[in-house]
N, C-alpha and C positions, 0 to 999 in steps of 0.2 A: 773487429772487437766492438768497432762500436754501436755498429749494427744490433750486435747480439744484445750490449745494453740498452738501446732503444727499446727491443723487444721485451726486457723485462719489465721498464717502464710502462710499455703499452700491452700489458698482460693484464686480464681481469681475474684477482684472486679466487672465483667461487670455479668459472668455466676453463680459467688454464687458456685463454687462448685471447688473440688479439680484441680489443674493445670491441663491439656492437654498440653502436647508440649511445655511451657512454652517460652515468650523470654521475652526478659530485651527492657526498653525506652531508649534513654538519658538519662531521668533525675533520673533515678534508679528502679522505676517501674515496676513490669512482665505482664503479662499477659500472658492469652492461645492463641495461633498463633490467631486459627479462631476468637476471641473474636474480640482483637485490629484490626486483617486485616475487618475484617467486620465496626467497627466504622473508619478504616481510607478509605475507599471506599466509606462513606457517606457524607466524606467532600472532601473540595481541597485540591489537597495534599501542596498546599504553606500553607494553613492555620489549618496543622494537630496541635494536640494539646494531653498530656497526659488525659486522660477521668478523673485519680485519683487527680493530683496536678494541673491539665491545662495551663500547660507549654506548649508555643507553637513551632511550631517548622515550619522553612522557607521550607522546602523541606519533603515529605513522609519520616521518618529512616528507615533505615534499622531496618529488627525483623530477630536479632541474636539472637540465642537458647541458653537459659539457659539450660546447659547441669546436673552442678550440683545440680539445684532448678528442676530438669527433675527427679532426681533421686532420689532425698530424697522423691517426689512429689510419684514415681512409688512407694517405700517402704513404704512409710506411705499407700496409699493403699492398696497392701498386706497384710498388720500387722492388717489393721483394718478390713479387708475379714476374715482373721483369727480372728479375735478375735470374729464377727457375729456369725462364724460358731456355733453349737451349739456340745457342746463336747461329747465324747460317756464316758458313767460313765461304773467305775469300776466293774467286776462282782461279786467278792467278797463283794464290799462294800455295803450291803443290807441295812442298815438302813438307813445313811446317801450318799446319790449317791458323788463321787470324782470323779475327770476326770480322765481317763485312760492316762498314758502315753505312754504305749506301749501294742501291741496286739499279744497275743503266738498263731502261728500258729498250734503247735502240739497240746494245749487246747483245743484251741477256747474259748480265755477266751480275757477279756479288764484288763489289772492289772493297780492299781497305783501303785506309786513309794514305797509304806509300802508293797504291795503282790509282786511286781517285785523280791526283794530278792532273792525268792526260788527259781525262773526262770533262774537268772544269770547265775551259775554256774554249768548249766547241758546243754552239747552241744547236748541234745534231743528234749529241746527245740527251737523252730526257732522264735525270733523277730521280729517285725517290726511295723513300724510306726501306730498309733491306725487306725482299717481301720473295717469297717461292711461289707466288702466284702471281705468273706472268703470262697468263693466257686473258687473266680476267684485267687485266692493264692494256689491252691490243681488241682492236674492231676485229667484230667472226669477221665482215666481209672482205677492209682492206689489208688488214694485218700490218696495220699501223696502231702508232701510240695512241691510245686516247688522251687527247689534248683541250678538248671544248666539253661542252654541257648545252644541249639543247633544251631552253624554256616552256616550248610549246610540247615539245614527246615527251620531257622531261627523262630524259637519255645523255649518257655519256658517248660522244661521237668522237672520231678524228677526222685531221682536216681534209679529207675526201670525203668523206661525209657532208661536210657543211656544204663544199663548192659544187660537187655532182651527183650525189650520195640524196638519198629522198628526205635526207634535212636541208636540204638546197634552198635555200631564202626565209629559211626558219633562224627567229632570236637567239645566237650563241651566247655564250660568256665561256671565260677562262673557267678552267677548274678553278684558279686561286677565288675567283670573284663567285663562282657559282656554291662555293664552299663556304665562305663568310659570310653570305645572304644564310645561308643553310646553319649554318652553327649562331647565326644573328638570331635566328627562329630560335631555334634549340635553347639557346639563353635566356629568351623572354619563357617557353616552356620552365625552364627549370625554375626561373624566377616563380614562376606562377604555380609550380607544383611544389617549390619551399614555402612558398605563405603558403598551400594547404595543408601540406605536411605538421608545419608549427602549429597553426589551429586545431590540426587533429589534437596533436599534442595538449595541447592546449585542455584540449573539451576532454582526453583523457584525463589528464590531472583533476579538470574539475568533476568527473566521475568520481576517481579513486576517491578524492575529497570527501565526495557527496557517500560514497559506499563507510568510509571511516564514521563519519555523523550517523548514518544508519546503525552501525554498528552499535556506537556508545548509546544512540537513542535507544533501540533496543535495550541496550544492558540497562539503563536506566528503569527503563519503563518495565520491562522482566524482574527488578530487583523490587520495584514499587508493587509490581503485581504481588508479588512472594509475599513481601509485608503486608499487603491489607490485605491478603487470603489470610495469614498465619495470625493474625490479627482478630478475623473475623474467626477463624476457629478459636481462640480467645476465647470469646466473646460468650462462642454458641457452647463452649465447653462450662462456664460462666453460668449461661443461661439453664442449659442441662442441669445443673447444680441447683438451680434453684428452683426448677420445675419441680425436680423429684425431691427436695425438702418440702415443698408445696404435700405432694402427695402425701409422704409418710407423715404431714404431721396429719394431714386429715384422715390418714388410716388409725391413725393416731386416738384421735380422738373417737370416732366411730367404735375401735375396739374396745377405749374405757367405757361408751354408753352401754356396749354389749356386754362385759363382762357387770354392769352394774343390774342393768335387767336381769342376768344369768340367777347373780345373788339374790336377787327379789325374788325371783321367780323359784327358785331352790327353798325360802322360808316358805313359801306359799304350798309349795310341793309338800314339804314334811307338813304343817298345819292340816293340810287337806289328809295327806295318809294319819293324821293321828284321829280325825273323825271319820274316816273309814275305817280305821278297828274300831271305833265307839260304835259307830253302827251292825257292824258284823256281829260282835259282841252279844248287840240286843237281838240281834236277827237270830244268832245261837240257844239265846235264853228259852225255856222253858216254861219257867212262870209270866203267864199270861198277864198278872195285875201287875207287874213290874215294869213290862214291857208300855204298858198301856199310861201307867203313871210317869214314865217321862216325862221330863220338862220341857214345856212349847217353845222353849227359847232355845233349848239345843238345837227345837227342828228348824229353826230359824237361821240359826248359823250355819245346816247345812244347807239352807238354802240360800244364803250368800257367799254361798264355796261357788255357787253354779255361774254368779254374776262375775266375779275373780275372771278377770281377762284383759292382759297385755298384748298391746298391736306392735308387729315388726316393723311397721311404716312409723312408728315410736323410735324405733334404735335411728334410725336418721342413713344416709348414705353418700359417698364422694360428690362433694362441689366439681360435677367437671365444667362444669361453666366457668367458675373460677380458676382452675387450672386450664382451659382452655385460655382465658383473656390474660393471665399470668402469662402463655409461652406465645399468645398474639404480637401482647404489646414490647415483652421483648428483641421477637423477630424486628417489628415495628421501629423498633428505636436501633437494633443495627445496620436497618436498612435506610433509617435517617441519616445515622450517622456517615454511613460510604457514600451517600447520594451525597453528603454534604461537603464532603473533599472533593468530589467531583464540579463542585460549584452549579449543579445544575439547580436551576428555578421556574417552576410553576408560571405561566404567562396568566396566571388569572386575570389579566386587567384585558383579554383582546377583545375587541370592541371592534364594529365595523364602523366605515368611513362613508357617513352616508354621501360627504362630496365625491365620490369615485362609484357611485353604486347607476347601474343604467336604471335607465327608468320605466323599467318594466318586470322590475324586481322591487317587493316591497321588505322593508329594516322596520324592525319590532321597536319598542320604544327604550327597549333595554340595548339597544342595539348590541344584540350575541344572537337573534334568528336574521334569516334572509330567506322571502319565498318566492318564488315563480308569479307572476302577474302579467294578467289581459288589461290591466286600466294603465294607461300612461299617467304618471305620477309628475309629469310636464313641473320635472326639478330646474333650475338653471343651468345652462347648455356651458359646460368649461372645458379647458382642455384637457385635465384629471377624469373627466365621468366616461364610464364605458357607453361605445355604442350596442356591446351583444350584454345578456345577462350574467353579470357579474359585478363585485365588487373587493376594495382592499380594506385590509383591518388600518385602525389607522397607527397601532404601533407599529415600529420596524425594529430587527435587529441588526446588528453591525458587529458583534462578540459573542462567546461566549456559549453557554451551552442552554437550553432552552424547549421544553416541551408546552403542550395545550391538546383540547380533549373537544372532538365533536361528534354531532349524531347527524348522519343524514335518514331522510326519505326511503320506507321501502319502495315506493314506487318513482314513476318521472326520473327526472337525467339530473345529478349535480356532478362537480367535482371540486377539489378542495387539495389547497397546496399553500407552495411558498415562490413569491415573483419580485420582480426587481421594480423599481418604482420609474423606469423606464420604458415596462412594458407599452405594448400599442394599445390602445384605447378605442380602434374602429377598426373591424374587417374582420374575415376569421383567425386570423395571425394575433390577433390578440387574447384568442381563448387559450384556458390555460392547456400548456403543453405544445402547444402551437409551433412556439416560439423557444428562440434560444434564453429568453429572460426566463421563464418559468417551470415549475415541477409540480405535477401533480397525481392524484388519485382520482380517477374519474371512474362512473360510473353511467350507464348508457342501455341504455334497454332492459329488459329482465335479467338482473342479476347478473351482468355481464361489466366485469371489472378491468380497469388498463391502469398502469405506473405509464405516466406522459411526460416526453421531453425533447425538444427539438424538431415535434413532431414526427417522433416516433417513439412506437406502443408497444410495449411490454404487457401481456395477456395474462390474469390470475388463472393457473389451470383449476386449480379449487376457489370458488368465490366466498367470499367472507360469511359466515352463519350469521354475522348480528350488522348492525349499521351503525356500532361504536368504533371510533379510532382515536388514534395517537398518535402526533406528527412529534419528534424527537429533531431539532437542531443544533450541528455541533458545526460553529461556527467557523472556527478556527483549524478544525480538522477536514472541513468540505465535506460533511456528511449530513444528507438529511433522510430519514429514517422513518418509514410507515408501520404502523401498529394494527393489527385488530383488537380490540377490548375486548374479547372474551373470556370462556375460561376454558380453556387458559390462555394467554397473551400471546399472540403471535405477530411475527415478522414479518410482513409482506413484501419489503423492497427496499433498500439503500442505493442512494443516488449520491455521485460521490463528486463532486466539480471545484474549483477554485474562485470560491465567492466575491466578487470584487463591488459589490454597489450592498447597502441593506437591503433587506429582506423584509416582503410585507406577507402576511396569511391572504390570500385569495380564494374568493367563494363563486361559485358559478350555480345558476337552479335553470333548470327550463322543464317543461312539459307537467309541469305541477310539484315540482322536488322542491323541497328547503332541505336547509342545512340548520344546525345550532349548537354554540359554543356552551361548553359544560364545564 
């Protein structure tokens, strides 16, 4: 009975069957890992909950191992593996079968504890645990007990073995001694395979951890996106609005000019046809001196019917200039606005360093060009200035998010990035790309383009149409981001690492190349 209640104790509510791996809830509850981890992956983890009491819980818990409900858990299996087994009966005991307690080698008998007696006290006899494998207890050759352990064959012998037997002057020990040395091993093993096991564990937990943070980061960052899209449509739904009020009023207006010319032009029409019957009239007439006696001032008016002319280039037509710079500069101002939650800023101030510039490269007086140079400019020799052509901007970043805008050279070699202010300063390990400090866009023969890093080249299969770009820094997320300035704007490569020193702009020119910041 009380077995059976053991068992209910040590039962996992979701699998129905003895612990596995057991951990504990909050709210007191165990379960087997895989049981719970499997119902908490089919909910949210804000809205996990205990399966047995349905406690709920704000956050995924942690599943700490029940070490001691592990172990009662492992024993009571055991006990009850043994108790299945099916026992081997006594040999003596013929009528009524008894379990064997222990099993004599030198017999080959199963005793219970009422025939054991006789056994006890005769060291001719050899003991051991009740076992129906009693061929693999006995040497093939002398059909003796095995009693020794040989070191060097690492072989179970008996003692004709050892004395005349081809383990003859070979290291014995007892089984008891050569089994404690063995299980001494075993022990340091297990020791050493539970501290890896809990480490696993360990770097498990801090996964699922790390996978819950993804999670909620996600939903954060998915619900921010939703807002400043639904946001932005706002805006342009907003902006729409006001475009085409733009329009209709200038249709607007264009139609009252129109219908104002229409009425002009209508008095002018009737005036002209009423001196067109005046003339038909006389053209009709019969009498010659009446015709002829007209007045020179009617012919006058009809000769200012002929001058009567209104221009269409008069009625006016749509400001699209204006309704263009009207749906510009709104675009303009919603793309201010998103860029501005985004905290990104303009490096307008990068400036090169002329202390870090080799001296075979010359810096403009505005210092934002660097060009390729045959004259040694014989600067003072520091530990900062390069020995191949290049140079550092001298601001740095360290936060934040951050773009800046250059033009290189159609022709000659530069390239252009972002380096750690650790870079090497002599040999070619200090060109950019070279090296684990730096990133770059290099440019190298005709028209032939590489993304560089660690000294290895990522190839442009299409090369850039213009020699404007974009370096995009985001400091805190490990991305830093190439552009081409064209139109339209494209992406040539993000480099994605874990920033740990500030970051300077690096310039490189040889073969007649500059670069310049814009």
């Amino acid at each position: 009975m009380a077995a059976v209640d053991l068992r209910e104790e040590l039962t996992c509510s979701i699998c129905l069957s003895i612990y596995t791996d057991p951990v504990t809830l909050p709210c007191g509850h165990s379960f087997c890992r895989t049981c719970i981890g499997n119902v908490m992956d089919t909910k949210e983890a804000r809205r996990s909950s205990c399966p047995e009491c349905s406690e709920k819980f704000k956050m995924k818990p942690d599943l700490k191992r029940n070490q001691r409900l592990s172990n009662i858990a492992e024993s009571f299996q055991s006990a009850d593996q043994a108790r299945k087994k099916i026992a081997i009966p006594c040999t003596n005991c013929i009528q009524s079968p008894v379990p064997a307690v222990k099993t004599c080698l030198h017999c080959e008998a199963h005793l219970c504890e009422d025939h054991l007696s006789a056994h006890k006290n005769s060291a001719e006899h050899v003991l051991t645990e009740p076992t129906t494998s009693l061929e693999n207890r006995k040497c093939s050759v002398h059909k003796k007990v095995l009693e020794y352990y040989c070191c060097e064959d690492a072989a179970c012998i008996c003692v004709s073995c050892s004395l005349a037997g081809e383990h003859r002057g070979h290291q014995v020990e007892t089984l008891n001694e050569a089994s404690e040395k063995k299980k001494e091993k075993l022990r340091n093993i297990l020791q050493k395979l539970t501290s890896q096991r809990e480490e696993t564990e360990k770097r498990v937990q801090n996964l699922e951890e790390l996978r819950g943070q993804m999670k909620e980061k996600a939903a954060g960052e998915r619900e921010r996106v939703t807002a400043l899209i639904r946001d932005i449509g706002k805006q342009l739904e907003a902006l729409e609005k006001r475009v085409l009020s733009e329009i209709s009023r200038q249709k607007e207006q264009v139609s009252l000019r129109v219908s104002d010319l229409i009425r002009q032009l209508e008095i002018k029409k009737e005036e002209l046809s009423g001196k067109m019957g005046d003339i038909e009239k006389l053209c009709d007439m019969t009498d010659l001196l009446t015709v002829l006696q007209e007045q020179e001032s009617d012919r006058a008016d009809y000769c200012d019917a002929e001058k009567c002319e209104i221009k269409l280039c008069d009625v006016g037509d749509l400001d699209v200039a204006r309704i263009s710079a009207t749906l510009h500069s709104g675009l303009t101002g919603i793309v201010t606005r998103v860029t501005g939650q985004h905290s990104v800023s303009e490096a307008s101030d990068m400036l090169l360093d002329v202390n870090t510039a080799c001296n075979y490269v010359s810096v403009s007086e505005d210092l934002k060009t660097v060009l390729a140079s045959e004259i040694n400019h014989r600067r003072p020799e520091t530990p900062e200035r390069f020995q191949f052509p290049q140079v550092l901007s001298s601001r740095s970043f360290s936060s934040g998010r951050h773009y800046w805008k250059v033009e290189g050279s159609e022709s000659g070699v530069w390239g252009v990035g972002m380096a750690y202010p650790s870079i090497e300063r002599s040999g070619e390990q200090s060109l950019i790309g070279n090296n684990i400090q730096s990133w770059g866009l290099i440019k190298s023969g005709s028209n032939v383009y590489s993304l560089k890093h660690n000294n290895k080249c990522i190839y442009l299969p299409h090369p850039p149409s213009c020699c404007r770009f974009m370096i995009f820094l985001d400091y805190e997320a490990g991305r830093l981001s190439f552009f081409e300035l064209c139109d339209p704007i494209r992406l040539l490569h993000i480099f994605t690492a874990a920033f740990t020193e500030p970051l300077h702009a690096v310039f490189c020119v040889d073969e007649g190349g500059w670069m310049k910041v814009f």
